[in-house]
N, C-alpha and C positions, 0 to 999 in steps of 0.2 A: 419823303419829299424833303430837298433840303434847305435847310433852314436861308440860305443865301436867294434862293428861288423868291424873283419879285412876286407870285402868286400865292407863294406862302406868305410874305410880311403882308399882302394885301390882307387875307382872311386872316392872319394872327392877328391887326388891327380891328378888324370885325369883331372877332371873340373879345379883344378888348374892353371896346367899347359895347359890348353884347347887343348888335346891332342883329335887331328881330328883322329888317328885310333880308337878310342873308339865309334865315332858316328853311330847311329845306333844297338847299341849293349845295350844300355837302356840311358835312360832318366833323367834327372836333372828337380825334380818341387822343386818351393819357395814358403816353407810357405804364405809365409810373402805379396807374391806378385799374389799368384793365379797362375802363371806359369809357364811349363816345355819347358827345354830348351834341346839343343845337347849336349855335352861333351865339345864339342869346340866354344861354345858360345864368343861371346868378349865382353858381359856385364861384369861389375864389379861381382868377384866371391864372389856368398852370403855365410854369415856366417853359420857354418854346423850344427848349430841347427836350422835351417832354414829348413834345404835341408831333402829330401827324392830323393829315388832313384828308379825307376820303370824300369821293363826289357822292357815294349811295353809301347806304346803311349798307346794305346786302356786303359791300368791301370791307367795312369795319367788322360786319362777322365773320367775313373769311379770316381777317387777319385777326380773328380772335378777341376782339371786343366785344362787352356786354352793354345795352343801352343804359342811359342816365335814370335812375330812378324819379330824380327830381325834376330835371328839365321835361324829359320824355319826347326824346328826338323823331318818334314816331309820328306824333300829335300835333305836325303842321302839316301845311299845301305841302305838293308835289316839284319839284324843282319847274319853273319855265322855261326852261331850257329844253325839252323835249317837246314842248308846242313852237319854238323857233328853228329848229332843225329839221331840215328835210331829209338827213342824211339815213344812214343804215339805223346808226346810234339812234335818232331821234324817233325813226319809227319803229324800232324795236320796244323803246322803252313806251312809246304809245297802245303798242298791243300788246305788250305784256300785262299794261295795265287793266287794259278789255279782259285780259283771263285769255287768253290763244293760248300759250303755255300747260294752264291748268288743262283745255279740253282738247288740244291739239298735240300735245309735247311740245319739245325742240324742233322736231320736222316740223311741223305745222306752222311756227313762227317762223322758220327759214324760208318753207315755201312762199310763207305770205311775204316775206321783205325779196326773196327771188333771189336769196345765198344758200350758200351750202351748210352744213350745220355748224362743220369744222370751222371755218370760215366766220361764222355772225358769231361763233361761241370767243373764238381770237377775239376778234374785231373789240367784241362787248368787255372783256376780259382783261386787253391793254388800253382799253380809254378809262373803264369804269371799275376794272379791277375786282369784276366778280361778272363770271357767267348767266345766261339764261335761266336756269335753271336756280340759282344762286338768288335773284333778280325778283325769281318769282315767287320762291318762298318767302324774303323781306315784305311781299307787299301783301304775302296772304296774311304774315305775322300782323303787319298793321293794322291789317282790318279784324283780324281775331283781336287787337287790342283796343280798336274803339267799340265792336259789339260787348265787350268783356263788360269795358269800363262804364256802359251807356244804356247800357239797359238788364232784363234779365232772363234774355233769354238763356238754356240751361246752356251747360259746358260741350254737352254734346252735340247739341245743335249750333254752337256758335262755331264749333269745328269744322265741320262741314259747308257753314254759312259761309266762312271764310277762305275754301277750295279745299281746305285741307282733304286728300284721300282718307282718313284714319283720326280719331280719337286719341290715340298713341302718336303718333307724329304731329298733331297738334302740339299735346302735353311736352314733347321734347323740343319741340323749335323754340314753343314761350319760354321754356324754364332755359333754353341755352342761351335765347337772345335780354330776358330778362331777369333772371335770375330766381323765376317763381313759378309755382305752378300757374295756370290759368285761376284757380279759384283763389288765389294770394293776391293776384295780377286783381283781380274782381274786387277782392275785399279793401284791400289797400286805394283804392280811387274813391277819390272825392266825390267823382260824378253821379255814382253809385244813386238812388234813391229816388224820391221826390223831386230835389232839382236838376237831376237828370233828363226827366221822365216827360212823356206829353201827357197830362191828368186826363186827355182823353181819348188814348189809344187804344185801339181793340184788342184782342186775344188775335196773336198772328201778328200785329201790327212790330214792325221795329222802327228807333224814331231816334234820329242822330241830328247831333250837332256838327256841322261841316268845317273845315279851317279853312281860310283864306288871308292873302294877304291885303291888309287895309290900306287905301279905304277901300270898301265896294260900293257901288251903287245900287243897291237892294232893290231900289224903289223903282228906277230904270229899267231893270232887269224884268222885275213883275209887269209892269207896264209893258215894256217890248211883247212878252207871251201873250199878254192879254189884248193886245191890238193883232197880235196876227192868231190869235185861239181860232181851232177848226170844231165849230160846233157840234155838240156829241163827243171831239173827243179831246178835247182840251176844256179847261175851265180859268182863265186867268182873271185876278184884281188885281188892283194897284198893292196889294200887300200877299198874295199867295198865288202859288200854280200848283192845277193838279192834271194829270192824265193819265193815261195805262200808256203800257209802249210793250211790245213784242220783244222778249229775253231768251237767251236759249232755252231753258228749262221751260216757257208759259208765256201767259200774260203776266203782269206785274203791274200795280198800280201806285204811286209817288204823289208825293203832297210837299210843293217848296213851302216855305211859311220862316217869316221870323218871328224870337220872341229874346226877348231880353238882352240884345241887340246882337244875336244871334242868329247866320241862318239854320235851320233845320232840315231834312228830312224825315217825313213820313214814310212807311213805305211797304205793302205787302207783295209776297212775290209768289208763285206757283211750284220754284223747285226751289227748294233752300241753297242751292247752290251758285246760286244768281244775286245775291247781294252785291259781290264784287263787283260785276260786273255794271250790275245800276249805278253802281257809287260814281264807279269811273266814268259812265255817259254821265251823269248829273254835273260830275265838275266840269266835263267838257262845257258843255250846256252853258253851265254859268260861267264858265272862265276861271275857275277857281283859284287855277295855278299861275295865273300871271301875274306879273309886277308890274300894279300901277301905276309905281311912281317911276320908272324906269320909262315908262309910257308916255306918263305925262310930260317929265321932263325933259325929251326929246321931241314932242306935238310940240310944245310951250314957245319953242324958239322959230316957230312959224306963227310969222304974226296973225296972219287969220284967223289960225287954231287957237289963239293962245285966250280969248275970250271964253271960247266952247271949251276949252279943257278947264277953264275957273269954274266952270259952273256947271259940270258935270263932273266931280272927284271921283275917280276910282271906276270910270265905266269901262263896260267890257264889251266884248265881241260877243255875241248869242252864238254858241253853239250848235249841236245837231243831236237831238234821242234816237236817232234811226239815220245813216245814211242814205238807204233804197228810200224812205219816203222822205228825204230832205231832197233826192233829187227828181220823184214825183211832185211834190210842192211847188218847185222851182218849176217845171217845165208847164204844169196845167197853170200857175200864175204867170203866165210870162204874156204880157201887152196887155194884163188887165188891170182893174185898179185893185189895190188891197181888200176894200170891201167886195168886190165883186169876187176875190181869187178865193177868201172866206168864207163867201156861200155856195160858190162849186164847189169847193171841196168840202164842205159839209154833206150837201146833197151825195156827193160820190162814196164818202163815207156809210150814209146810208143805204143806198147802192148797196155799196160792193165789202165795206167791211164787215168782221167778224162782232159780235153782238161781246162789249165788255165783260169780263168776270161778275162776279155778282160781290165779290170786295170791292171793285173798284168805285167807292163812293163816288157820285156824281158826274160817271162816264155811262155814256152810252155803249160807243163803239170802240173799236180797235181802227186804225189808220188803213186804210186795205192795203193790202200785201200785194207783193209786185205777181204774184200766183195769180190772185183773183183780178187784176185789175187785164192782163194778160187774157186770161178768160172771158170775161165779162165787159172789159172797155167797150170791146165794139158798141153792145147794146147800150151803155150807159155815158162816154164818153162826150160831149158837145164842143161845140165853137169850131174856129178853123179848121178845114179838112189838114192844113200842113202842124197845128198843133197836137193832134187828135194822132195823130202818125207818127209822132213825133214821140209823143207820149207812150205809145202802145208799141212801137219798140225798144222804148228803153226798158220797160215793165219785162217784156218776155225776156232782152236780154238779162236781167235780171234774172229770172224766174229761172231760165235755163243753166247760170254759170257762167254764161258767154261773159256778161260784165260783172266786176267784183268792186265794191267801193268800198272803203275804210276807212279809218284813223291815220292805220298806218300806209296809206298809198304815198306812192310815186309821182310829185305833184306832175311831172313830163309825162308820166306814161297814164296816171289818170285823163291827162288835160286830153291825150291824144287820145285814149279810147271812147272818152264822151263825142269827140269831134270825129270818128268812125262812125256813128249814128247817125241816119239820116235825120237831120232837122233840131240836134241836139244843140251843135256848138258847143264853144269851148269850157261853156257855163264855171265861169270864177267863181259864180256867190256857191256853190255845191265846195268847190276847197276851200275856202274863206270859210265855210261850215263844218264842214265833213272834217277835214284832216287838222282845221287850228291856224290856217298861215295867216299872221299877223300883218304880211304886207301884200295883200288883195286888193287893189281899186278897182273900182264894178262904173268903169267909163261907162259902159253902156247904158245902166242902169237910172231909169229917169228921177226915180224919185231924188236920186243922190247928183246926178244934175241939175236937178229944181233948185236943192238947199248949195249946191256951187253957187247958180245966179241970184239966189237972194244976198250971197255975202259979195256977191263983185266980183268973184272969183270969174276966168278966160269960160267961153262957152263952145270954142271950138275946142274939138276930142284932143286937137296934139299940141294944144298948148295949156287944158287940163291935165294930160297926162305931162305935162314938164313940171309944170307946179308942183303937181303932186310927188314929184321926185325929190321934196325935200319933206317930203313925211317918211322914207322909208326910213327902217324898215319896218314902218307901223300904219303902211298907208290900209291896213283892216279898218284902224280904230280910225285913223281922219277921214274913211268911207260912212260908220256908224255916226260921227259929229256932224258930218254934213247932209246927214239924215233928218237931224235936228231933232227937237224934242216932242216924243209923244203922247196923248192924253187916250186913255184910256178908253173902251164903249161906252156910250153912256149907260147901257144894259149889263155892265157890269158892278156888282154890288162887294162891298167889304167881307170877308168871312171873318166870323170871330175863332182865332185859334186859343187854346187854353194850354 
């Protein structure tokens, strides 16, 4: 990159002033020294004919760089930029991180984004400067490097934990991307021990501290699950969330929690080779990867927003643990009140879902599957005969393949295959969820027209929808602020985490 290039003085100024919101959003290597560092490195800042700048790690190891031992360019958030893109790019790098690559290859990621291989390997190659394949080893190396650092499980199982095919190709990525073996990588971390550790995790349990960028809204976040918790198989307070969710390999059961102003994960899983991929639905989930000051500071200049963004620092968009049952949720909740949509779907989970693992602390059930509900809706389904319908074909398409939801979809060709379903519609709050778009307004959506007319805000649809055209392209988050703020069940009590 050349040094004249206004995008390099931009990020040389970054490194500069070692501006930690830049981390994760690309990479600082040194000529001069063989290695890439974060943004906010505390090394002495090298001279910028030195410097090169890479948007992924995965480019900095092509072009033969080794990570920073001291920064540890690994050991932030995910760039935001792949939850604001709807492009090839953006959903590429959203399913790579679900693990499509580790159990699909190259084909499998192609067919999901609907390029050729040839073709998304280009694409990915001249934007990002390293391949699929390239892409998805950096991100198994990550996570081989925070179970390394953060707990203890053995070396061999953190191999595997991490996608890796092999033990040996483990041991050769860490020592080429960091200079060590795996058990140096282990030894040399601080996090290593007791302050690592959750003092009260079982045998199987792995239990990680998550990065994000600050501030988050912790508190908000737990709250939100815990007003919409589906009884049996969620458990939300104002300070943790736990539930199982369905993984390739099993069931798997998660425990959010902070502690030392830290979030965490808990987390056992059924095939060891499914950590990945939890990891990357829990960020989704919580927004890990967004910038909220990036957020803020564009709501802020709509004066409406600009009280609700003071007083909510760093809140996010809730995510989705499962597409197929984010877009069951939506359709069986849809003209009811929240508590009522709560205790339907609790009963249906009763019903029709599968009976939780025996790990999974304080779950009942599993979320029914689009198979079972398919099956069994008829007998169990209630209310509207056009809801009920409505429902039970989205479920079998589902079931059968006919419909595919993701991460990585096509917000146009999603939008259009939801609204091929009879009685479906175009259902925004399912992408607003499912795939991350930051600029989702849910006009239809009452609760978020209630909190419009309590601020004054227009209460005809096309002159909400004008207003709100000075929230993009973050009309996600001025949808959640005018949701406004929520308190908890009263049936919900503190868990003490240790």
């Amino acid at each position: 990159m050349p040094p004249q290039d206004s995008s390099f003085d931009e990020r040389y100024r970054a490194v500069e002033s070692r501006d930690g919101r830049f981390d994760g959003q690309f990479v600082t290597a040194v000529r001069t020294t063989g290695i890439y560092c974060r943004p906010s490195c505390p090394a002495r800042t090298p001279h910028r004919e030195n410097v090169r700048f890479y948007r992924t790690s995965a480019a900095a190891h092509a072009a033969g760089y080794r990570a920073c031992k001291r920064c540890v360019p690994e050991a932030v958030p995910g760039s935001p930029e792949w939850d604001l893109r709807g492009d090839v790019v953006g959903r590429a790098m959203r399913l790579i991180t679900e693990g499509v690559v580790d159990r699909e290859g190259v084909l499998g990621l192609a067919r999901c984004v609907g390029y050729s291989t040839r073709h998304l390997t280009r694409v990915l190659t001249e934007e990002l400067g390293a391949g699929p394949l390239a892409l998805a080893r950096a991100h198994r190396a990550q996570t081989a490097r925070a179970l390394l650092t953060q707990t203890d499980l053995p070396v061999a199982e953190t191999a595997f934990a991490a996608g890796f095919s092999s033990i040996r190709q483990c041991n050769e990525v860490i020592r080429e991307i960091y200079d060590m073996t795996p058990q140096q990588l282990r030894t040399r971390s601080t996090s290593v021990g007791p302050s690592g550790h959750c003092a009260a995790s079982e045998p199987g349990e792995v239990d990680l501290a998550l990065s994000y960028r600050e501030p988050l809204d912790v508190r908000g976040l737990f709250v939100w699950f815990a007003v919409h918790a589906v009884d049996g198989v969620e458990v939300g307070t104002p300070t943790s969330y736990t539930r199982a969710m369905s993984l390739p390999g099993g069931p798997a059961w998660l425990c959010m929690y902070e502690r030392a102003g830290r979030l965490r994960l808990r987390t056992r899983v059924t095939d060891l080779a499914d950590p990945p991929v939890l990891i990357a639905r829990v960020r989704r989930l919580f927004g890990l990867d967004a910038d909220p000051e990036a957020v803020a500071a564009a709501l802020s200049r709509v004066p409406v927003l600009r009280p609700l963004v003071e007083a909510a620092p760093g809140l996010r968009v809730a995510g989705s643990a499962d597409p197929h049952e984010m877009l069951i949720r939506t359709l069986i909740g849809q003209q009811i009140s929240l508590a009522a949509a709560r205790t339907v779907l609790g009963a249906r989970a009763r019903d029709m879902g599968e009976p939780a693992p025996s790990f999974a602390t304080g779950i009942r059930y599993m979320f029914p599957s689009a198979a079972a509900i398919a099956e069994h809706g008829v007998q169990f389904l209630g209310g509207p005969a056009a809801r009920v319908r409505a429902a039970l074909g989205a479920a079998r398409a589902l079931a059968s393949g006919d419909l595919q939801l993701s991460p990585g979809d096509d917000a146009a060709q999603q939008r259009a295959a939801l609204l091929a379903l009879p009685g479906v519609g175009p259902s925004d709050h399912v992408r607003m969820r499912v795939t991350g778009d930051p600029d989702v307004f849910l006009i239809d959506d009452g609760a978020m027209r209630a909190g419009a007319r309590r601020l004054g805000l227009p209460d005809t649809k096309p002159a909400l929808v004008d207003w709100a055209g000075a929230a993009a392209p973050w009309r996600s988050y001025a949808t959640t602020h005018l949701w406004g703020p929520l308190t908890p069940p009263a049936s919900s009590s503190e868990s003490e985490q240790s």
